[in-house]
C-alpha positions as CSV (number, residue, x, y, z in Angstrom):
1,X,-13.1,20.0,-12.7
2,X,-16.2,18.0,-11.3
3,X,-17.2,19.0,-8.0
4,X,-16.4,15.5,-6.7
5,X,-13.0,16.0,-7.1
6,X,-12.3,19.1,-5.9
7,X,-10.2,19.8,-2.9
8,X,-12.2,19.5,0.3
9,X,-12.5,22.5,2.5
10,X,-14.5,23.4,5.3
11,X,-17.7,25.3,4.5
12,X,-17.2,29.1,5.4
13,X,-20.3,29.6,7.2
14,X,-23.7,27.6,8.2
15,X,-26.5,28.4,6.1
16,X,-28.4,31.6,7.8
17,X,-31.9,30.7,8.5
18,X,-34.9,32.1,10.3
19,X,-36.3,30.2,13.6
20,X,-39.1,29.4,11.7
21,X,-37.7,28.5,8.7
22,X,-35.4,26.4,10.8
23,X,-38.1,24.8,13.0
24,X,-39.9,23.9,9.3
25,X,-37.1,22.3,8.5
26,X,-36.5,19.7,11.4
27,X,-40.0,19.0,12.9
28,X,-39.8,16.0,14.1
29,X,-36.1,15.3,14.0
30,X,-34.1,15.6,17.7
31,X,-32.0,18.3,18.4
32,X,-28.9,16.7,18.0
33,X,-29.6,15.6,14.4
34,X,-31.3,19.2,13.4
35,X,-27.9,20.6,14.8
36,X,-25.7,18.3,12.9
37,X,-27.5,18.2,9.7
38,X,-26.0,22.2,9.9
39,X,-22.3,20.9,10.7
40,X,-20.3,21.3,7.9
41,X,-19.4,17.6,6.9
42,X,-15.4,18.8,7.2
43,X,-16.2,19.5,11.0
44,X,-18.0,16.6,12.1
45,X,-15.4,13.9,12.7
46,X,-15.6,15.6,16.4
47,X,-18.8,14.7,16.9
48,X,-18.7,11.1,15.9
49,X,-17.5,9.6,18.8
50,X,-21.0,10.1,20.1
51,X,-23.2,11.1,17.6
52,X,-24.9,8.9,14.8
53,X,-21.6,8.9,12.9
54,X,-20.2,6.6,16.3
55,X,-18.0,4.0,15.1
56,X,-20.1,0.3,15.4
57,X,-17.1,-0.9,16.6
58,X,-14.6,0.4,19.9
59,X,-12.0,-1.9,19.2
60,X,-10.6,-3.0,15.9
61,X,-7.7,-5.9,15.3
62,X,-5.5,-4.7,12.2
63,X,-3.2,-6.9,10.8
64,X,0.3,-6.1,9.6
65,X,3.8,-7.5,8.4
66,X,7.0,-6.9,10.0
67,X,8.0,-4.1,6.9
68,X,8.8,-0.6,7.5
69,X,5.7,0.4,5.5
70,X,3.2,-0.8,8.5
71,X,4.8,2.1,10.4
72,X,1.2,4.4,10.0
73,X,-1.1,1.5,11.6
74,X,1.4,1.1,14.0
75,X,2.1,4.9,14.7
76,X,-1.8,5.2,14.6
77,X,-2.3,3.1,17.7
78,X,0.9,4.3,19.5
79,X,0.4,8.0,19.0
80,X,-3.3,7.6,20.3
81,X,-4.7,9.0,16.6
82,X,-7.4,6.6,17.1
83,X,-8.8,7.5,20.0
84,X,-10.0,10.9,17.8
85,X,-12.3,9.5,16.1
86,X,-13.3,7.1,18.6
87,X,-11.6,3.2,18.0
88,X,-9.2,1.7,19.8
89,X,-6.8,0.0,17.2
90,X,-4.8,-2.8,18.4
91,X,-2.2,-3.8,16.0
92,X,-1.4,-7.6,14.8
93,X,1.8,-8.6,14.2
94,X,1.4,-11.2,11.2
95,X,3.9,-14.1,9.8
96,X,3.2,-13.7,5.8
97,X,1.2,-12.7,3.5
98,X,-0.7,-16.1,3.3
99,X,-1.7,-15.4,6.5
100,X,-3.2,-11.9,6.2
101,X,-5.1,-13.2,3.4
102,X,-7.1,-16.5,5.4
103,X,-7.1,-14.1,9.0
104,X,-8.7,-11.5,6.7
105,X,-11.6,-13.9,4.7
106,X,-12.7,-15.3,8.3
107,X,-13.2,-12.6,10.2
108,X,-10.2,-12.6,12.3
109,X,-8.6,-9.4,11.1
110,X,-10.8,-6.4,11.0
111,X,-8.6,-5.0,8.1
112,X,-4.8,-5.0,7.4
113,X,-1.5,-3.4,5.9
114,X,-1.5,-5.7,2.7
115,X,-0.7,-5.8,-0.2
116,X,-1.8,-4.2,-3.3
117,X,-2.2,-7.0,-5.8
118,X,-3.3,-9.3,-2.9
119,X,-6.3,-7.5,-2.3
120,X,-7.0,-7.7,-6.2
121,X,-6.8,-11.3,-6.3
122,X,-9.1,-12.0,-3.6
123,X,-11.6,-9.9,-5.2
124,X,-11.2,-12.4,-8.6
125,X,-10.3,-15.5,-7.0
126,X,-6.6,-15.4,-8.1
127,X,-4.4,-16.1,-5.2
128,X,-6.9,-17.3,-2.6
129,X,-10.6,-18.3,-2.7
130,X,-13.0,-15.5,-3.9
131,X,-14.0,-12.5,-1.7
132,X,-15.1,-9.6,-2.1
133,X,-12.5,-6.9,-1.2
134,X,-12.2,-3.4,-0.5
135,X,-9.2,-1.3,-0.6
136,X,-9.9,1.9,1.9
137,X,-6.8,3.6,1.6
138,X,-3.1,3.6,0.0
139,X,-0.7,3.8,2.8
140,X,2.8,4.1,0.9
141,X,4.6,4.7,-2.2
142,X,8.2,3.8,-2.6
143,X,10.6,2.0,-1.1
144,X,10.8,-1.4,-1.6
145,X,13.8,-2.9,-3.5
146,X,15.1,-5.9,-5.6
147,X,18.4,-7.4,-4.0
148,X,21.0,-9.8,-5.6
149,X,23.1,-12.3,-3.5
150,X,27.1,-11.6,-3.5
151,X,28.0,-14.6,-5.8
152,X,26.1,-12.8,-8.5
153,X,28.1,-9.5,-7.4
154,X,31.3,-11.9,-7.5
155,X,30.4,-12.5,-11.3
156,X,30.3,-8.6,-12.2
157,X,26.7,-8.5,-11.7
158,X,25.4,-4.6,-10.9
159,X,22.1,-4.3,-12.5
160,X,19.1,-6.1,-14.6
161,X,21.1,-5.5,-17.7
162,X,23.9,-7.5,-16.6
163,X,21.8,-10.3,-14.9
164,X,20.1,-10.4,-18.2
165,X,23.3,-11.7,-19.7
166,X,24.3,-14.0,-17.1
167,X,21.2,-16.0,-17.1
168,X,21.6,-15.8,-20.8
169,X,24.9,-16.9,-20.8
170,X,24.4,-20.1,-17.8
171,X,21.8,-21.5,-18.1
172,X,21.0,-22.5,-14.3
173,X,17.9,-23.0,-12.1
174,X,18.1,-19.3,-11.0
175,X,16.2,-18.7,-8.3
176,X,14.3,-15.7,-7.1
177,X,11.4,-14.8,-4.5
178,X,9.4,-12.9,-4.1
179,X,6.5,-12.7,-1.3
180,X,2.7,-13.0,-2.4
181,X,2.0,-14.3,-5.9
182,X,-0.2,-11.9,-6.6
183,X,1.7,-9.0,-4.8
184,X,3.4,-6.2,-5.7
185,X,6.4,-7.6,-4.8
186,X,6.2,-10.3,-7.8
187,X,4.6,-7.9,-10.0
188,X,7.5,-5.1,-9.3
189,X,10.3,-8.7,-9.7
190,X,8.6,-9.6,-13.3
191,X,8.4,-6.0,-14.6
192,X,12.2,-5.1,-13.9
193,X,13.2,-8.8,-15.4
194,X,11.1,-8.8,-18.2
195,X,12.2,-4.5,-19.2
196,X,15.4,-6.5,-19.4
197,X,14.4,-9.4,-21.4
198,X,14.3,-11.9,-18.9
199,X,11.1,-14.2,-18.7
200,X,10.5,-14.6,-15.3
201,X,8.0,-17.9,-15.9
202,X,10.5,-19.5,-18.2
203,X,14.1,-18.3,-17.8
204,X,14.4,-18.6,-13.8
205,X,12.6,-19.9,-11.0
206,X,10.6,-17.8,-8.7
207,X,9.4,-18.7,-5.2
208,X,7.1,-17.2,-2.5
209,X,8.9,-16.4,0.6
210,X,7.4,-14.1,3.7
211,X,9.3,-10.9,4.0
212,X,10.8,-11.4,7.4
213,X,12.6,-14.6,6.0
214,X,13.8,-13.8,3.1
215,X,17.5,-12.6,4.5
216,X,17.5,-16.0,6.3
217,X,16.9,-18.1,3.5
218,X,19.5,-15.8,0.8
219,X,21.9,-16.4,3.8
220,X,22.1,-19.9,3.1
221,X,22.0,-19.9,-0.5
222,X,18.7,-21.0,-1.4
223,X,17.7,-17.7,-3.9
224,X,19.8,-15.7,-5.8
225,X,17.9,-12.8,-5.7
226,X,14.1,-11.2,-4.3
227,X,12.0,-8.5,-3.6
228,X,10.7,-7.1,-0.7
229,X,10.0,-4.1,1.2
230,X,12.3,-2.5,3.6
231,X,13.8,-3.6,5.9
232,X,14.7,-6.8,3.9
233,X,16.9,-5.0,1.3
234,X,19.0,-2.8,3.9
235,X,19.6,-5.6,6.3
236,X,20.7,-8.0,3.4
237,X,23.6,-5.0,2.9
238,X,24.3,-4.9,6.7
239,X,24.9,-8.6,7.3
240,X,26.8,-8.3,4.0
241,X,24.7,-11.0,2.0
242,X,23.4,-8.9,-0.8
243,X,23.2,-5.5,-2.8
244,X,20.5,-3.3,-3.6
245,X,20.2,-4.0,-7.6
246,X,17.0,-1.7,-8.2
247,X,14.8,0.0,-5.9
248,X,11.0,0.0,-6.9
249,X,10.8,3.4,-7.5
250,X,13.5,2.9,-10.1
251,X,11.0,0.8,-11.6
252,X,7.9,2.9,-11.1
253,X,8.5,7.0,-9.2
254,X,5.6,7.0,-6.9
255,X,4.3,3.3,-7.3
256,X,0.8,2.0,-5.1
257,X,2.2,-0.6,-2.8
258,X,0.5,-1.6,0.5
259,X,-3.1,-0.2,1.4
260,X,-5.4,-0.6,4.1
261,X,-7.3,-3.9,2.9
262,X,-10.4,-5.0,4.2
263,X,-13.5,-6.8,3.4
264,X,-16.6,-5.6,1.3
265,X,-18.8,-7.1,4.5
266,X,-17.2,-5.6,6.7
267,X,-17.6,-2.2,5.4
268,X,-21.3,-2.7,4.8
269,X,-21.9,-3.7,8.5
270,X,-19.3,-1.4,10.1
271,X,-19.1,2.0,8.1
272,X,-18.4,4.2,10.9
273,X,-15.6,2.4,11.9
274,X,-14.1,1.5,8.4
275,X,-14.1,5.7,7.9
276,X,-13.0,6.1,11.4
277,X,-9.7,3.4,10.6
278,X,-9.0,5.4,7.6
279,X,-9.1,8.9,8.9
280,X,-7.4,7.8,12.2
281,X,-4.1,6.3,9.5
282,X,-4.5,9.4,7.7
283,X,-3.3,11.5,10.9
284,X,-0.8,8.7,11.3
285,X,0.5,9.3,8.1
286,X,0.4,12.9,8.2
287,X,3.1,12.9,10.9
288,X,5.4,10.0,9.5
289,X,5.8,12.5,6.8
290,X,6.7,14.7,9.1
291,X,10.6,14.5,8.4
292,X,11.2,15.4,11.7
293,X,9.5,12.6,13.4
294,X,11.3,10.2,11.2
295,X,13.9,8.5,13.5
296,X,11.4,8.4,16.7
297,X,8.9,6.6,13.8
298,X,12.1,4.3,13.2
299,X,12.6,3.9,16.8
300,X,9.2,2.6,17.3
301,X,8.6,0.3,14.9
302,X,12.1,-1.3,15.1
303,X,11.1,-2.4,19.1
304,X,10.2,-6.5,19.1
305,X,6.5,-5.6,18.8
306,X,6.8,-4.4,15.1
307,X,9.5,-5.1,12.8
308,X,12.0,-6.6,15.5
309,X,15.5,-5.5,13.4
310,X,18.5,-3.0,14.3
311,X,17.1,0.7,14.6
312,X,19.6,1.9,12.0
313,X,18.6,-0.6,9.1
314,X,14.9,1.0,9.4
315,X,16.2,5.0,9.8
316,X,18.7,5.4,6.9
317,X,16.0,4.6,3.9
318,X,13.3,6.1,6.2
319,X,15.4,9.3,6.0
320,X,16.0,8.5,1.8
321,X,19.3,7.7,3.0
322,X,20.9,5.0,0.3
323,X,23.5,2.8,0.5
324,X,23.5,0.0,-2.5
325,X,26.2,-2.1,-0.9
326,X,28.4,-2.0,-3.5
327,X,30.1,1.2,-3.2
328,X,27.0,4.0,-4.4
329,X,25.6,6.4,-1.9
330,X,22.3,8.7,-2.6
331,X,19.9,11.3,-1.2
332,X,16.9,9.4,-2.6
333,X,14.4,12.1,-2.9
334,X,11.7,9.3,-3.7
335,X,12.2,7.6,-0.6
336,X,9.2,5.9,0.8
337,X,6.4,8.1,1.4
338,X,3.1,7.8,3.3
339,X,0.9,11.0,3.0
340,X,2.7,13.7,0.4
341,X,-0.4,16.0,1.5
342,X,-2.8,13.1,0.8
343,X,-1.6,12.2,-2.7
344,X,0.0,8.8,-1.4
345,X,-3.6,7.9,0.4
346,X,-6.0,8.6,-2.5
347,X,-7.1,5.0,-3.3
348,X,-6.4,5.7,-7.4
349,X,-9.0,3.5,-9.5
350,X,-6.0,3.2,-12.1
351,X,-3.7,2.0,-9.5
352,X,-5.9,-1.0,-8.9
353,X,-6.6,-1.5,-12.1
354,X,-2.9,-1.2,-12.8
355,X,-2.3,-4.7,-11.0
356,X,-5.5,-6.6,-12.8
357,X,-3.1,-5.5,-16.0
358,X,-0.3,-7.4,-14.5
359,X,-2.3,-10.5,-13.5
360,X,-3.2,-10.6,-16.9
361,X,-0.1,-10.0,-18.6
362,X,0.9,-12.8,-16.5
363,X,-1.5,-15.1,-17.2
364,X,-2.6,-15.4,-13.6
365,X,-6.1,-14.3,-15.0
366,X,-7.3,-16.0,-18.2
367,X,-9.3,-13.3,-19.8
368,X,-9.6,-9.5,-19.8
369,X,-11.8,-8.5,-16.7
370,X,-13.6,-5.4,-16.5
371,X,-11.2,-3.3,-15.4
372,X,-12.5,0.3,-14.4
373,X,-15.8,-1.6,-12.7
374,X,-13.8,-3.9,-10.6
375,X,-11.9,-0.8,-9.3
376,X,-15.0,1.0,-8.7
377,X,-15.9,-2.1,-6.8
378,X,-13.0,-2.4,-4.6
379,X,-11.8,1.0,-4.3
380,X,-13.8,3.0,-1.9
381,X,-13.5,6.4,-2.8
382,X,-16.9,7.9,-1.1
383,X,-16.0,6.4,2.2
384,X,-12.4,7.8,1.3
385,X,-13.5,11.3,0.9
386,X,-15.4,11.4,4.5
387,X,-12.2,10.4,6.0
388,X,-10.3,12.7,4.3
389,X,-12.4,15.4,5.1
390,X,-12.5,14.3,8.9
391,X,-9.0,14.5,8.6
392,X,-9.0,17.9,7.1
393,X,-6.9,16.0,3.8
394,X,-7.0,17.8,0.4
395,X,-8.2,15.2,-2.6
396,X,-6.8,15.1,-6.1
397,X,-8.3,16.1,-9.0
398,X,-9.1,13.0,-10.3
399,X,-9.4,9.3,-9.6
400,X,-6.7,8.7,-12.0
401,X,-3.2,9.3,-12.4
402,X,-0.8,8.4,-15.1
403,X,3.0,7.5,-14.5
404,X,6.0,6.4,-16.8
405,X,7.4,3.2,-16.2
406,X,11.1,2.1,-16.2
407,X,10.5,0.5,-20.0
408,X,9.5,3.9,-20.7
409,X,5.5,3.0,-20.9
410,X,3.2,4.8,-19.9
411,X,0.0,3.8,-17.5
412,X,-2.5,6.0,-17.3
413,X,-5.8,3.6,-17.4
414,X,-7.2,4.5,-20.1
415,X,-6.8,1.4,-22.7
416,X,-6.1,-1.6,-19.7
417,X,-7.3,-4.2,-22.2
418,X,-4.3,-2.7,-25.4
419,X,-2.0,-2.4,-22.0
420,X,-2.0,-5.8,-20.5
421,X,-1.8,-7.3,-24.4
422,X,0.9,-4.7,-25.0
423,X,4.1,-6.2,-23.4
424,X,6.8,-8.2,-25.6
425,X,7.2,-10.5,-22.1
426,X,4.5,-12.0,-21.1
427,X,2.9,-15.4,-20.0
């Protein structure tokens, strides 16, 4: 194992010098750095508040969506996590996707809870006018879900095999949505059609719908189907307009889904404060994983200022509590997680490159890009790692990490190019 990947831990000891050895070593440097450069980097995040590590910035504006997955921003600013490492993060409560994207190319986000894919598509011009992007952190896996109206129920309609046969058999404008085009939303929506045989570009119609309306717009018939995070799915079952068909994890155990998004310029003229974000959302994470601080995590972000929605519909699939609506009941032990002792943060380079697959197998990029270097590009895994070990957050072994899909595939970045040509559906 390389020494970059090993699991951080706080030196045992400062190095043992002589005063004159010592006095060598930092003429002309002050006293404050001389002491520092002896602080194990694992012990510093203490003294960054007001050291030469200080964050550039005392107040940062990060944007989210009303989803249960913005519950570590939110529970980083309510718990006072950010005040550790010297920010003040003030939470901003976004309408769609759409508009993360434009608030986070001019300048009036800092950063955001956003999505995956999105981030991706910025960086290549797919989705939105080009930027360059950088993904400092993964802040969930899990728990988002693909639900199906009740007329489709009313037709004996369960599952993807059997909505495979009814689009076969009636040939209809079927409509489905789901909420960024190049999200992980639409990516999770194609990949369980397609692992079915449907072609989601020729054999229905999908549209792009913002997560907080897309029970709104089912309730008065205008989709048959979508996918979105939670809360969307469970309150769908409690106004009794929908069942849960698949849940992502279904699709992919452990999937990337939202990350903490941000410029490239913005890191490069604000690095203190784009490690201090990340380690601050780390601690946040750390305790919403905490299974005992679930329901007060629920509590919170259900209030107006977050996700706005009935307490209950956030807590049950917070707590891997499942209900599909049509009669099955689970413990759901992969239930939507957000640190898993810092395996859920780790900002994978195959997970990034896992959605440039997608918007290739799609056809939403026309030719192969360069996979691994555009992940190296976006994903900032140095900046990462002095977060992490602010935070006192064990790494993985590796920047990669394979997985088994639903169509019994398996990802593990190594071939991207054979991958993304690889699929029986595709554009």
């Amino acid at each position: 194992m390389s020494e970059e990947f090993k699991p951080q831990t706080e030196t045992s000891a400062v190095v043992n010098e002589s005063k004159r050895d010592f006095m060598k070593k930092t003429a002309g440097l002050s006293a404050a750095a001389a002491l520092m450069s002896l602080v194990p980097p694992g012990v510093r995040s203490a003294a960054w508040a007001a050291g030469s590590d200080a964050p550039e910035k005392a107040e940062v504006k990060i944007g989210f969506i009303p989803l249960t997955d913005c519950a570590s921003v939110a529970i980083a600013a309510e718990k006072g996590f950010d005040k550790k490492y010297g920010i003040k993060i003030t939470p901003s409560k976004e309408a769609s996707w759409a508009g993360v994207r434009d608030k986070l190319v001019n300048g009036e986000l800092d950063a955001s809870h956003v999505l995956y894919g999105l981030v991706y598509g910025l960086q290549l011009g797919v989705g939105g006018p080009q930027k360059d992007m950088a993904v400092l952190m993964n802040l969930n896996h899990n728990g988002q879900a693909i639900t199906l109206n009740n007329q489709i129920k009313a037709k004996g309609v369960t599952d993807g095999a059997g909505l495979a046969k009814l689009v076969k058999a009636e040939p209809k404008e079927w409509t489905f949505a789901q909420t960024f085009p190049t999200g992980t939303h639409a990516m999770w929506l194609y990949y369980w059609m397609a692992t079915y045989g449907i072609d989601p570009f020729k054999e229905v119609k999908v549209i792009t719908v913002p997560p907080p309306q897309m029970v709104a717009n089912m309730r008065v018939d205008k989709m048959d189907g979508y996918c979105v995070g939670e809360p969307w799915n469970a309150r769908a079952i409690h106004d009794k307009i929908g069942f849960t068909a698949a849940t992502t994890q279904d699709i992919w155990t452990d999937h990337p889904e939202k990350v903490l998004g941000t410029t490239a310029e913005f890191v490069q003229k604000y690095p203190n404060t784009a490690r201090a974000m990340t380690a601050a959302i780390l601690e946040a994470s750390k305790y919403i994983d905490t299974m005992s601080n679930r329901s007060e995590v629920a509590r919170i972000i259900a209030g107006k200022s977050y996700v706005n929605t009935e307490f209950d519909v956030i807590e049950d699939r917070m707590l891997g509590q499942y209900d599909n609506g049509i009669g099955k009941k689970w413990q759901d032990k992969n239930y939507m997680k957000f640190y898993g002792d810092g395996l859920v943060n780790f900002p994978y380079l195959s997970d990034g490159m896992w959605f440039l697959t997608q918007h290739k197998r799609w056809g939403l990029l026309k030719e192969h890009p360069d996979y691994l270097a555009v992940a190296k590009k976006v994903n900032q895994i140095k900046l990462y790692k002095e977060a992490a070990s602010a935070a006192k957050v064990a790494l993985p072994k590796s920047d990669m990490r394979s997985a088994k899909l639903i169509d019994g595939v398996v990802w593990d970045g190594k071939n991207p190019k054979a991958y993304a040509d690889g699929f029986k559906v595709k554009a």
